[in-house]
C-alpha positions, 0 to 999 in steps of 0.5 A: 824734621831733617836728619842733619838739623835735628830740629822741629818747630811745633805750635800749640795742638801738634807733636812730632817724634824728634828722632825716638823722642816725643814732643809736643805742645797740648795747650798753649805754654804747655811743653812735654818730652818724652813724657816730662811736663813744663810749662813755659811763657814767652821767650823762655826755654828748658833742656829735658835731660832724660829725653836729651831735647831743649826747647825755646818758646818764641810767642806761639813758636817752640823750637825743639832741638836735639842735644848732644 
């Protein structure tokens, strides 16, 4: 992750911190933040509130992204 970009790329299986915040993706279309569950299909995405993260699936791609 860069401090500068504030994004991070996951695929099915992986999580990462996005700073303090936890993201993850457990099974395919299957998105958690900080906790919260969302399941998403290709080519949508969602902004988590509490966590302040937004994520876009593109096919097997997440971008997770830190919003302001």
């Amino acid at each position: 992750m860069s401090e500068e970009s504030q994004t991070i790329a996951l695929v099915a299986g992986q999580y990462e911190k996005l700073g303090v915040v936890h993201c993850s993706i457990s099974k395919q279309g299957q998105v958690s933040v900080a906790g919260d569950v969302v399941t998403l299909d290709d080519g949508e995405s969602h902004v988590f509130t509490r966590g302040r993260v937004a994520v876009k699936r593109a096919g097997d791609d997440y971008q997770f992204s830190k919003i302001a």
